[in-house]
PyMOL Python script that loads the backbone (N, CA, C, O; Angstrom):
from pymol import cmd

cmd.read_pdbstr("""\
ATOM      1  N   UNK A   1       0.837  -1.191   0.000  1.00  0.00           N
ATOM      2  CA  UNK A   1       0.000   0.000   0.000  1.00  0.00           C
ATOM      3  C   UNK A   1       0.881   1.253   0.000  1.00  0.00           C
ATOM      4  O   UNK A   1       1.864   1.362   0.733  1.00  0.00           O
ATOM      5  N   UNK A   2       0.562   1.989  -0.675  1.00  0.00           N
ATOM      6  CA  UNK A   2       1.565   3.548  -0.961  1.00  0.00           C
ATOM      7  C   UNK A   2       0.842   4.438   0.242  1.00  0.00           C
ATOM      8  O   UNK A   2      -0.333   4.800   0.309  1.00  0.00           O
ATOM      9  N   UNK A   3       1.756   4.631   1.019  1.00  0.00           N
ATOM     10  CA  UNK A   3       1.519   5.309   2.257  1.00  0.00           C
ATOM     11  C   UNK A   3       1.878   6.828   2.160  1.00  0.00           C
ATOM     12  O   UNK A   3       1.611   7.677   3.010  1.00  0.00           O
ATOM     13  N   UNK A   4       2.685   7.067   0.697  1.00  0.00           N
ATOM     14  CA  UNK A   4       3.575   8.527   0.777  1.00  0.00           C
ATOM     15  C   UNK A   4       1.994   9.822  -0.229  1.00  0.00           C
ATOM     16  O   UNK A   4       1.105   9.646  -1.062  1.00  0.00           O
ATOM     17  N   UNK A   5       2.470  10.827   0.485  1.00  0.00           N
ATOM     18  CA  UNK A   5       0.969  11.980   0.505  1.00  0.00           C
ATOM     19  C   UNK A   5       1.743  12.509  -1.217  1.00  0.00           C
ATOM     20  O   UNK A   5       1.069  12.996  -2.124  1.00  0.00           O
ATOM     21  N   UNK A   6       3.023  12.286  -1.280  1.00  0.00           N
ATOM     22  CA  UNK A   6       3.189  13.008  -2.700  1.00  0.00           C
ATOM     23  C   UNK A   6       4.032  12.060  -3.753  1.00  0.00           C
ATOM     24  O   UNK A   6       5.179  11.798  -3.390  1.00  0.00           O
ATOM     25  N   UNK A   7       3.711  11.655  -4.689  1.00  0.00           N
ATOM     26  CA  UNK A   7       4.241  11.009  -5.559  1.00  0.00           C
ATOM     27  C   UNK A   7       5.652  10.839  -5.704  1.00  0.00           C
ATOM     28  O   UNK A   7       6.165  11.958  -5.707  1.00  0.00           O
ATOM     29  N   UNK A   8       6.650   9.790  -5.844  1.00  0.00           N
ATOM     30  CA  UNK A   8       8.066  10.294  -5.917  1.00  0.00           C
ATOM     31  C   UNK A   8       8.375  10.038  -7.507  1.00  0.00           C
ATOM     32  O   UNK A   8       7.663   9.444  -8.318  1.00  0.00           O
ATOM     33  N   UNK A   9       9.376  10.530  -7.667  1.00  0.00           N
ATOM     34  CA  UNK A   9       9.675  10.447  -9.295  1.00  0.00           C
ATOM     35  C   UNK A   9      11.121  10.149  -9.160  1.00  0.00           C
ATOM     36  O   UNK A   9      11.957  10.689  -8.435  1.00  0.00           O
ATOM     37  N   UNK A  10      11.267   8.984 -10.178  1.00  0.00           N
ATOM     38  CA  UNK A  10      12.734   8.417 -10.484  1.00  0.00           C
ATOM     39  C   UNK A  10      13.329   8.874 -10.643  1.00  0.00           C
ATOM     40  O   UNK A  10      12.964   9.868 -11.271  1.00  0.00           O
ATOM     41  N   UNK A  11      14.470   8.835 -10.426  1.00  0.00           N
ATOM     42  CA  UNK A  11      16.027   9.622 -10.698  1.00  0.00           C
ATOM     43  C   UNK A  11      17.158   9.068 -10.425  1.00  0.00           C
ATOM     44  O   UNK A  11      17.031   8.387  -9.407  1.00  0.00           O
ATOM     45  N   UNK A  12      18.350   9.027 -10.904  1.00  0.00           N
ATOM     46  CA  UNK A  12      19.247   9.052 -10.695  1.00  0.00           C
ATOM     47  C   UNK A  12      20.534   9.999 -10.836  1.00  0.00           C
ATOM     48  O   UNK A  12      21.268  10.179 -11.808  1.00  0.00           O
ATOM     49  N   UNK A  13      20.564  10.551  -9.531  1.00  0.00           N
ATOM     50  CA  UNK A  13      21.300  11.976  -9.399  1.00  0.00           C
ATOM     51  C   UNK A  13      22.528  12.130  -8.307  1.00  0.00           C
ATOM     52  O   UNK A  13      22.338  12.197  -7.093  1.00  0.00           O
ATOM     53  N   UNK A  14      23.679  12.170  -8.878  1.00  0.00           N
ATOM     54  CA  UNK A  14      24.598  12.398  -7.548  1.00  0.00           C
ATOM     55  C   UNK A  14      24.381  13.177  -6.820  1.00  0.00           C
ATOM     56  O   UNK A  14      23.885  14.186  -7.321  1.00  0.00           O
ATOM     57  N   UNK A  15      24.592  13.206  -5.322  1.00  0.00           N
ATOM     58  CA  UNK A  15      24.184  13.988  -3.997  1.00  0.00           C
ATOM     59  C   UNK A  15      25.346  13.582  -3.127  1.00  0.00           C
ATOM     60  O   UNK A  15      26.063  12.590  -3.254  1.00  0.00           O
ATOM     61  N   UNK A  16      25.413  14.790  -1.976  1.00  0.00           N
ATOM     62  CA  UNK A  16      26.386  14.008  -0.885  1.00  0.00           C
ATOM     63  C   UNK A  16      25.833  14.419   0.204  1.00  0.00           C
ATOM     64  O   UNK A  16      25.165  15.452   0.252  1.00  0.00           O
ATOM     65  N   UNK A  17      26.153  13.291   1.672  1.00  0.00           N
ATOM     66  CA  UNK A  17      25.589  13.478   2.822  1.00  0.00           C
ATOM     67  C   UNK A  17      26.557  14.221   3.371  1.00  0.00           C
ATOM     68  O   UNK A  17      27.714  13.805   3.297  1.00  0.00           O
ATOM     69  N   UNK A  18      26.197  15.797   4.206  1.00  0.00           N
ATOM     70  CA  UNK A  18      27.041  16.604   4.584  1.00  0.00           C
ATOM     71  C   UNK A  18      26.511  16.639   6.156  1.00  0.00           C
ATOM     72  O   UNK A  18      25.343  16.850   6.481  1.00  0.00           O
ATOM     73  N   UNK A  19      27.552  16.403   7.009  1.00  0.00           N
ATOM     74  CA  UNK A  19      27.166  16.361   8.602  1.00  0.00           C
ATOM     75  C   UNK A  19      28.421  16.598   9.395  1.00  0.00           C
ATOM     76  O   UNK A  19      29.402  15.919   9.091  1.00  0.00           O
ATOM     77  N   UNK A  20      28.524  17.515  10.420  1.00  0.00           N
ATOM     78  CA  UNK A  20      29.492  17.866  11.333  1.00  0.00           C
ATOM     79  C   UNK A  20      30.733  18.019  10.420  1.00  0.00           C
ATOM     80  O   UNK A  20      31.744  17.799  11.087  1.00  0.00           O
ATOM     81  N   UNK A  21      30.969  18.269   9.340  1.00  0.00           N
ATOM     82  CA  UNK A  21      32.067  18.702   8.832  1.00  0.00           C
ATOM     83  C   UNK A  21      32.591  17.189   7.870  1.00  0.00           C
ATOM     84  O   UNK A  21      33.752  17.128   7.466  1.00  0.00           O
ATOM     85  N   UNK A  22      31.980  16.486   7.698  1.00  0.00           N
ATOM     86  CA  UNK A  22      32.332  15.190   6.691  1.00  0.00           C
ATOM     87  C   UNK A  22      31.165  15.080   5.636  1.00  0.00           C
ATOM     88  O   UNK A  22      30.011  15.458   5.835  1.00  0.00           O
ATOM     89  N   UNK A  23      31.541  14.634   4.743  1.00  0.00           N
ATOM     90  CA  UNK A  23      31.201  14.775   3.506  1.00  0.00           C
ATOM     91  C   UNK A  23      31.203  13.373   2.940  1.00  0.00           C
ATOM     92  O   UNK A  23      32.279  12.944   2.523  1.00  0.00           O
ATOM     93  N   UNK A  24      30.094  12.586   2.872  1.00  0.00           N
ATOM     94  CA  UNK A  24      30.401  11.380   1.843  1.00  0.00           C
ATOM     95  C   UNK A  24      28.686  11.176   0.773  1.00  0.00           C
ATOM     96  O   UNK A  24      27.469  11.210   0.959  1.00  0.00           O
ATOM     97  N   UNK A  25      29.826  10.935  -0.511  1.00  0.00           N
ATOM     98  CA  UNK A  25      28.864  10.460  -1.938  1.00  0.00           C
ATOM     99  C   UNK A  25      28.047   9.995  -1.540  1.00  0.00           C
ATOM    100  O   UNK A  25      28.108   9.261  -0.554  1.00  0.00           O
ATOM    101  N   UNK A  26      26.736  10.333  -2.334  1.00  0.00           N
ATOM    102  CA  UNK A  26      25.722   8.914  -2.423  1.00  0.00           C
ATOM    103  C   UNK A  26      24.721   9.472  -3.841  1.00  0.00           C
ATOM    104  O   UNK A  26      24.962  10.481  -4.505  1.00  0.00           O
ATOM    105  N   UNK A  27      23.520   8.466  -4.067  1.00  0.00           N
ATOM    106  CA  UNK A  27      22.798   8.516  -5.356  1.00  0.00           C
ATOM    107  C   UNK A  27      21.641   8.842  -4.647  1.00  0.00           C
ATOM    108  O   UNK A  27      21.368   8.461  -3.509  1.00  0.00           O
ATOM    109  N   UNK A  28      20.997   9.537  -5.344  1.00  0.00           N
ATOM    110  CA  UNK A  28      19.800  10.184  -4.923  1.00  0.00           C
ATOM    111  C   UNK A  28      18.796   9.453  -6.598  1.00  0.00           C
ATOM    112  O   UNK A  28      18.775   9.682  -7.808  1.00  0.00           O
ATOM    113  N   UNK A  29      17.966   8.307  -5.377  1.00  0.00           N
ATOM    114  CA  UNK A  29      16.881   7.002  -6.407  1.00  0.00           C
ATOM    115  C   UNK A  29      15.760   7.659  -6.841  1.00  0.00           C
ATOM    116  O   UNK A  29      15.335   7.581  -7.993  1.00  0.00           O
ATOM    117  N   UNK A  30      15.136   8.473  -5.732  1.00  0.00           N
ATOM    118  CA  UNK A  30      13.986   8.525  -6.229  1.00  0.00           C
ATOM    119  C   UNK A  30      13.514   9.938  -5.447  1.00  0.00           C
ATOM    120  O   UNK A  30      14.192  10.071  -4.428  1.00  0.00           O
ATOM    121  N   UNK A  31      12.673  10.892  -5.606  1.00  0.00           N
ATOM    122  CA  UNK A  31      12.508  12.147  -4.956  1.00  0.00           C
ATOM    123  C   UNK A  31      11.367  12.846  -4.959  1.00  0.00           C
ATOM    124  O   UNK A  31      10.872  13.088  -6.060  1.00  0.00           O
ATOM    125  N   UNK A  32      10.736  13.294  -3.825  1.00  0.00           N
ATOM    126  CA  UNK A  32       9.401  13.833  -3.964  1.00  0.00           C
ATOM    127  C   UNK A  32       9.219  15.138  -3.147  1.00  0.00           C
ATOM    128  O   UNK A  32      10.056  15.111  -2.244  1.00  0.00           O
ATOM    129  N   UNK A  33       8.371  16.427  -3.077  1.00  0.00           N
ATOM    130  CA  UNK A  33       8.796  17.094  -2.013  1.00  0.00           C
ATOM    131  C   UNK A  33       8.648  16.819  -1.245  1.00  0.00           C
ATOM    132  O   UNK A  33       8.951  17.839  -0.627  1.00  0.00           O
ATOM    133  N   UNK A  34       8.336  16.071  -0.453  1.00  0.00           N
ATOM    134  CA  UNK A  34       8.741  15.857   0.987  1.00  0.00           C
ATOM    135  C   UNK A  34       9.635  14.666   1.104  1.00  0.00           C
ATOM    136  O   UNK A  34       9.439  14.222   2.235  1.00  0.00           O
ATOM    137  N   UNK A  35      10.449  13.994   0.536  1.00  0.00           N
ATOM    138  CA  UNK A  35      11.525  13.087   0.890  1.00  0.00           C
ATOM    139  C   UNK A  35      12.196  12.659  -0.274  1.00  0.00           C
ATOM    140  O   UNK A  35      12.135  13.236  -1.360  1.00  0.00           O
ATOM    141  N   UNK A  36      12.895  11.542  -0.004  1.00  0.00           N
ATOM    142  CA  UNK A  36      13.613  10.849  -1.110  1.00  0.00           C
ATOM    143  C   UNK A  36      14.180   9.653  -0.594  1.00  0.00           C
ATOM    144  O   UNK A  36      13.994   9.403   0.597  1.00  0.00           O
ATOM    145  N   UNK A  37      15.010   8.676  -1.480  1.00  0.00           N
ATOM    146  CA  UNK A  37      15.699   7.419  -1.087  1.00  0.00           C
ATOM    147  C   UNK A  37      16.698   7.735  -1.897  1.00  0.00           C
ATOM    148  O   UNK A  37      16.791   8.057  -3.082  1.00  0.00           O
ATOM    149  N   UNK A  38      17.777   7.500  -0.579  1.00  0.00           N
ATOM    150  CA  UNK A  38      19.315   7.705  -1.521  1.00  0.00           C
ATOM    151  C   UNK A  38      20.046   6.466  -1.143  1.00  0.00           C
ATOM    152  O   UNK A  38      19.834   5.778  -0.145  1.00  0.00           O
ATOM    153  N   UNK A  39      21.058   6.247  -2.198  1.00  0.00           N
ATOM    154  CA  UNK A  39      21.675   4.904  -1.961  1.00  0.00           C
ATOM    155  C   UNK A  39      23.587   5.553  -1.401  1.00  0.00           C
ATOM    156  O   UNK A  39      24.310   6.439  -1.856  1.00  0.00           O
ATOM    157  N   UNK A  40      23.737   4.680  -0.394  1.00  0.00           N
ATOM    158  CA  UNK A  40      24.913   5.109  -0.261  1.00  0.00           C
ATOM    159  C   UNK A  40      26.495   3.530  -0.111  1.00  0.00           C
ATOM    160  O   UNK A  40      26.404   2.319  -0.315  1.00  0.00           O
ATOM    161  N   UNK A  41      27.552   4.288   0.260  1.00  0.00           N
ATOM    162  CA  UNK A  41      28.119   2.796   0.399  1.00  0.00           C
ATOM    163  C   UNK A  41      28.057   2.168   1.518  1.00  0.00           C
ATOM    164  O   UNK A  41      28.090   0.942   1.409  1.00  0.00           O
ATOM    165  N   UNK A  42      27.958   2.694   2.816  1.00  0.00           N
ATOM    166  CA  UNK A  42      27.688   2.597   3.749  1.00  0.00           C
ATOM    167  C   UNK A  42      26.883   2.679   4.523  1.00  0.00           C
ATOM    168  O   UNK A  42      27.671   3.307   5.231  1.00  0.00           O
ATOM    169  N   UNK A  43      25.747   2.637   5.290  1.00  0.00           N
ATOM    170  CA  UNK A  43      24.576   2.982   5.402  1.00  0.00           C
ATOM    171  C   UNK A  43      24.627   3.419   6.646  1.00  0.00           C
ATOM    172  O   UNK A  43      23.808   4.263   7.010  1.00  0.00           O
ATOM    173  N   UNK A  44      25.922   2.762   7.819  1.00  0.00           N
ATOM    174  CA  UNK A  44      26.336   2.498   9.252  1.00  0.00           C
ATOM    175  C   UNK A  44      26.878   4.018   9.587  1.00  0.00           C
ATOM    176  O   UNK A  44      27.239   4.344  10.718  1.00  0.00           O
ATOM    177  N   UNK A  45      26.887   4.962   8.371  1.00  0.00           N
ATOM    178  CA  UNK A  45      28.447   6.052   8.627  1.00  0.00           C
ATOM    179  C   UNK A  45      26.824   7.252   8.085  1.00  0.00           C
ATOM    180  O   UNK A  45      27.028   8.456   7.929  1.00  0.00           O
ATOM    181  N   UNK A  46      25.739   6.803   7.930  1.00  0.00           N
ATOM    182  CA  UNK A  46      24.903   8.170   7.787  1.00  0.00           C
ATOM    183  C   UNK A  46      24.411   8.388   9.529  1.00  0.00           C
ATOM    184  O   UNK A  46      24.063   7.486  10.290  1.00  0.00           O
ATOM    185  N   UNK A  47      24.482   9.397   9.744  1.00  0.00           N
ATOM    186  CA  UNK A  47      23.691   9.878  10.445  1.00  0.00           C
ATOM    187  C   UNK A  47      22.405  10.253  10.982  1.00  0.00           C
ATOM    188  O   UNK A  47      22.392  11.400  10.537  1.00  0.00           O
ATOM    189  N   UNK A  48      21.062  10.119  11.749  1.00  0.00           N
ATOM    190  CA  UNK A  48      20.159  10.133  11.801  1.00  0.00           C
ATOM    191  C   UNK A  48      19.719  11.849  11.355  1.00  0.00           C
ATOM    192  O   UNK A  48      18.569  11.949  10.926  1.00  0.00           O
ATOM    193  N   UNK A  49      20.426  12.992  11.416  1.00  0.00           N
ATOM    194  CA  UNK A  49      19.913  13.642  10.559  1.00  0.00           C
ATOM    195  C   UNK A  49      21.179  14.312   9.876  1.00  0.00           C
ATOM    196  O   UNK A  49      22.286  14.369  10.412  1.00  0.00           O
ATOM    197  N   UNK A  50      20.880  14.786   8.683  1.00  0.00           N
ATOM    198  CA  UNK A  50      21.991  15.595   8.023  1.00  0.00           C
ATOM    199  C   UNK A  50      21.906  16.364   6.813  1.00  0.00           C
ATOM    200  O   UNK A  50      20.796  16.404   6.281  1.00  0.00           O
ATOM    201  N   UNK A  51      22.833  16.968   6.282  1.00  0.00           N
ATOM    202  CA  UNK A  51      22.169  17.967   4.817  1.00  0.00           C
ATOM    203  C   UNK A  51      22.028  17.156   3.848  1.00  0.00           C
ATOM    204  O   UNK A  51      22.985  16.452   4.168  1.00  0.00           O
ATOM    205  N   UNK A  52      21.575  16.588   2.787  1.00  0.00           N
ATOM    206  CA  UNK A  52      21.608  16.408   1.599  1.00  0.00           C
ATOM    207  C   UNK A  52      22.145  17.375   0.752  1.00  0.00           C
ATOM    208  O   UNK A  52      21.588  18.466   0.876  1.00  0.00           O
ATOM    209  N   UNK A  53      22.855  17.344   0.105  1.00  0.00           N
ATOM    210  CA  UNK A  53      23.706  18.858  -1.417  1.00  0.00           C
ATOM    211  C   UNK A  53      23.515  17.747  -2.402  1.00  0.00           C
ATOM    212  O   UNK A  53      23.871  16.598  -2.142  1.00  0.00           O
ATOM    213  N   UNK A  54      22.811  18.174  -3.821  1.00  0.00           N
ATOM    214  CA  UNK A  54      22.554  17.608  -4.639  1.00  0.00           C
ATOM    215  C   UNK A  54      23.900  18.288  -5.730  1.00  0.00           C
ATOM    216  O   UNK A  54      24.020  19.482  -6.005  1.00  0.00           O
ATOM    217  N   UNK A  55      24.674  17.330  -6.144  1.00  0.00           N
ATOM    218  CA  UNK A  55      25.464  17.838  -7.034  1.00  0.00           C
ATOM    219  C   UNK A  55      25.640  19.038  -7.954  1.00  0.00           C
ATOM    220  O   UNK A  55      26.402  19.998  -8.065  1.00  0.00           O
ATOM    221  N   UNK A  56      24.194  18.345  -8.777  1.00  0.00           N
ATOM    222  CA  UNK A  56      24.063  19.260  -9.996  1.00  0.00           C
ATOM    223  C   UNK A  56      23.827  20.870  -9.679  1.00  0.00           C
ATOM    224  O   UNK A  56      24.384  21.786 -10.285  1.00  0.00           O
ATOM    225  N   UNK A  57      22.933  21.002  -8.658  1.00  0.00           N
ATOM    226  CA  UNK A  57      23.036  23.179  -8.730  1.00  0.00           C
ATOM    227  C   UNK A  57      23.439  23.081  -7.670  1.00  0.00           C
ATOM    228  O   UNK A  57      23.943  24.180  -7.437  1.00  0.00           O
ATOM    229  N   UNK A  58      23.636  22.071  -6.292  1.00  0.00           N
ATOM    230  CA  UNK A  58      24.310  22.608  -5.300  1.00  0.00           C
ATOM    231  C   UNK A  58      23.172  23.187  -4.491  1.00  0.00           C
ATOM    232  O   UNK A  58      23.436  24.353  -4.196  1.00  0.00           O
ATOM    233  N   UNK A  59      21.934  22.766  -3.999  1.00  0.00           N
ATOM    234  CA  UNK A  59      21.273  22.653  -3.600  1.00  0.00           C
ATOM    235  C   UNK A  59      21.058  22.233  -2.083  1.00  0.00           C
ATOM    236  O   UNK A  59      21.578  21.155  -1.794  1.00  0.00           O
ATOM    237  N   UNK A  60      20.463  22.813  -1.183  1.00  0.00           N
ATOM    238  CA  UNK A  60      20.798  21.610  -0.123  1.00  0.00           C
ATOM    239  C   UNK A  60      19.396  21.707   0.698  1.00  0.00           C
ATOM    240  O   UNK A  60      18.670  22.681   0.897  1.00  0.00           O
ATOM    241  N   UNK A  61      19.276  20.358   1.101  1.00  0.00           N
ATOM    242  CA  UNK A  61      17.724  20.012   2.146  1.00  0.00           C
ATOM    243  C   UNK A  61      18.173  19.709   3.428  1.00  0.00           C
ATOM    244  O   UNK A  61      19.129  18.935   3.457  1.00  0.00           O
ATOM    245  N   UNK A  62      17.680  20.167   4.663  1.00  0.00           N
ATOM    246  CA  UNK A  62      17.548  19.681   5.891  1.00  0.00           C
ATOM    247  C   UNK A  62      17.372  18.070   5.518  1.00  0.00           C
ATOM    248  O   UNK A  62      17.016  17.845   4.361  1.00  0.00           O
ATOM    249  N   UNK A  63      17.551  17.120   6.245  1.00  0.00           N
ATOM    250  CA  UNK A  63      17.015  15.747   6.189  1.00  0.00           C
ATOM    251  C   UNK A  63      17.293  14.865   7.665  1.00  0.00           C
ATOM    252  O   UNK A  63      18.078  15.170   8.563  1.00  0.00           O
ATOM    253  N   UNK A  64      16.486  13.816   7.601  1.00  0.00           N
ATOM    254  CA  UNK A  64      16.042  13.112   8.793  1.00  0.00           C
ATOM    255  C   UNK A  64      15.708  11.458   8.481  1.00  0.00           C
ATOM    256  O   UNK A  64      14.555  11.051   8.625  1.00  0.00           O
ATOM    257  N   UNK A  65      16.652  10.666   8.103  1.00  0.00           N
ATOM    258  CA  UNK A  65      16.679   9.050   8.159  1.00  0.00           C
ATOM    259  C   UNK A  65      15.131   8.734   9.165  1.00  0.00           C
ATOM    260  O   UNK A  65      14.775   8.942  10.325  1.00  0.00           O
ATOM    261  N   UNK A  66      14.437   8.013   7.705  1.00  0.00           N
ATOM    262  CA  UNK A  66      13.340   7.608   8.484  1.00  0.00           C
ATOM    263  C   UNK A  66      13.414   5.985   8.210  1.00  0.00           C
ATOM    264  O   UNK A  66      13.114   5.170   9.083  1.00  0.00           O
ATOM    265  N   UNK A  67      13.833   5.632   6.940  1.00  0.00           N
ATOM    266  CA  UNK A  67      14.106   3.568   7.140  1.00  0.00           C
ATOM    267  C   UNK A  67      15.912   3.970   6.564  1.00  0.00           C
ATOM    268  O   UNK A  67      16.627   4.887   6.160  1.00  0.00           O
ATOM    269  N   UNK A  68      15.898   2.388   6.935  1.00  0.00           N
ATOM    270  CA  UNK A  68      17.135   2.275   6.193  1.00  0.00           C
ATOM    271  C   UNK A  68      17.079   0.336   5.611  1.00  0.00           C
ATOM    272  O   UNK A  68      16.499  -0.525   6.272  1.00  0.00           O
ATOM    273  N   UNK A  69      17.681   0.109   4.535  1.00  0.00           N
ATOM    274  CA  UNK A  69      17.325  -1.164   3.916  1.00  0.00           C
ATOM    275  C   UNK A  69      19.041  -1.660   3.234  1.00  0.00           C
ATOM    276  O   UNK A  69      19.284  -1.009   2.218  1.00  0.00           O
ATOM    277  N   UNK A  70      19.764  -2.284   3.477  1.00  0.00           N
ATOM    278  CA  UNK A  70      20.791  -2.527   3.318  1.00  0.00           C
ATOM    279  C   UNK A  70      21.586  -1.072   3.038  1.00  0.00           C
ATOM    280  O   UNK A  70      21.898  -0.264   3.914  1.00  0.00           O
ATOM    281  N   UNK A  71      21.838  -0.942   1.579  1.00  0.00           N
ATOM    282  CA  UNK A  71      22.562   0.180   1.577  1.00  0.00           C
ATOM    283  C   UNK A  71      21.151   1.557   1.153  1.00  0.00           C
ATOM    284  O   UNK A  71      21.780   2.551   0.788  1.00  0.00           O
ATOM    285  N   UNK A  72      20.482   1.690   1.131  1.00  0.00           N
ATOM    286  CA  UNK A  72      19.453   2.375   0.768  1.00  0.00           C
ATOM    287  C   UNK A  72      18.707   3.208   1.893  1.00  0.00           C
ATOM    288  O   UNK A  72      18.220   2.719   2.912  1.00  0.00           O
ATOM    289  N   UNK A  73      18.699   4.376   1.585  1.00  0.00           N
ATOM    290  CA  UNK A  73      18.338   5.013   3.050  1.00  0.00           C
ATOM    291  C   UNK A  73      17.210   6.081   2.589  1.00  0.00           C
ATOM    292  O   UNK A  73      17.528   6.931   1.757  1.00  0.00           O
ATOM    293  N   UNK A  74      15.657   6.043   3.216  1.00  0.00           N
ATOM    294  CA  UNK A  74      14.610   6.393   2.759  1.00  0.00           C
ATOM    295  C   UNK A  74      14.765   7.835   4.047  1.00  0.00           C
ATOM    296  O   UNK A  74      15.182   7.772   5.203  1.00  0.00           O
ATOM    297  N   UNK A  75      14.376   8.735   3.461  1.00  0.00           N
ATOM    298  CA  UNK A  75      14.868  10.589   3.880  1.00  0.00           C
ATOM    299  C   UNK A  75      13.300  11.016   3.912  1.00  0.00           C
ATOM    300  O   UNK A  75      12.424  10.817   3.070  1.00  0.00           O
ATOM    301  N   UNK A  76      13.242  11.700   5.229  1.00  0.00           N
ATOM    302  CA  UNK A  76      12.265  12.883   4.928  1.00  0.00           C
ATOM    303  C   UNK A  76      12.677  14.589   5.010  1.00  0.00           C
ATOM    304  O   UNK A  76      13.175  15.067   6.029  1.00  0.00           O
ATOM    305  N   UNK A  77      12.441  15.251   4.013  1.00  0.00           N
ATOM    306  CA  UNK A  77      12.887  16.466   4.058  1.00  0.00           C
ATOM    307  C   UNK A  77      12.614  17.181   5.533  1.00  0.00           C
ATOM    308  O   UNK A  77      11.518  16.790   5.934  1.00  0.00           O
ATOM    309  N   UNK A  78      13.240  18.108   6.493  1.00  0.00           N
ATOM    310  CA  UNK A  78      13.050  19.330   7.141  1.00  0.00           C
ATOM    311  C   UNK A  78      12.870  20.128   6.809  1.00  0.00           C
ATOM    312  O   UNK A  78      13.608  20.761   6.053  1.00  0.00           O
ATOM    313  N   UNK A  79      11.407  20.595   7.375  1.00  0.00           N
ATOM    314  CA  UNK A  79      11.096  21.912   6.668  1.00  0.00           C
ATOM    315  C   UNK A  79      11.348  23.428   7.455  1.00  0.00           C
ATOM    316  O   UNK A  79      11.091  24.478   6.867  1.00  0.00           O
TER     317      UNK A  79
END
""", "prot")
cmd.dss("prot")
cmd.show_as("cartoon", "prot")
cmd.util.cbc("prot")
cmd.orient("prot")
């Protein structure tokens, strides 16, 4: 059952998780305004909350780890 209030739309977009002064890659799967699922290499080294910066304009969202699924980590934006 689709539990999410706004549609997400596919993507595949480089992003990096930015927190306390470290910086690591990840793919940004899928994205909606209010969240997204990003894939990273590690899943153990994200933090329960942190910035998202989307590569391409350099963009950045508050964010808040709401699942996590091997390496795949499902985000809800801070508003």
């Amino acid at each position: 059952m689709e539990r999410r209030r706004h549609p997400r739309t596919d993507v595949n977009e480089p992003a990096y998780v930015s927190s306390g002064g470290s910086v690591m890659g990840c793919t940004v799967c899928n994205i909606s305004a209010e969240g997204a699922a990003i894939d990273v290499a590690n899943a153990a080294f994200v933090p329960s909350r942190f910035r998202l910066v989307m590569a391409a304009d350099r963009s950045v969202r508050d964010c808040e780890v709401v699942w996590i699924q091997d390496n795949r980590i499902g985000i809800s934006f801070l508003t």
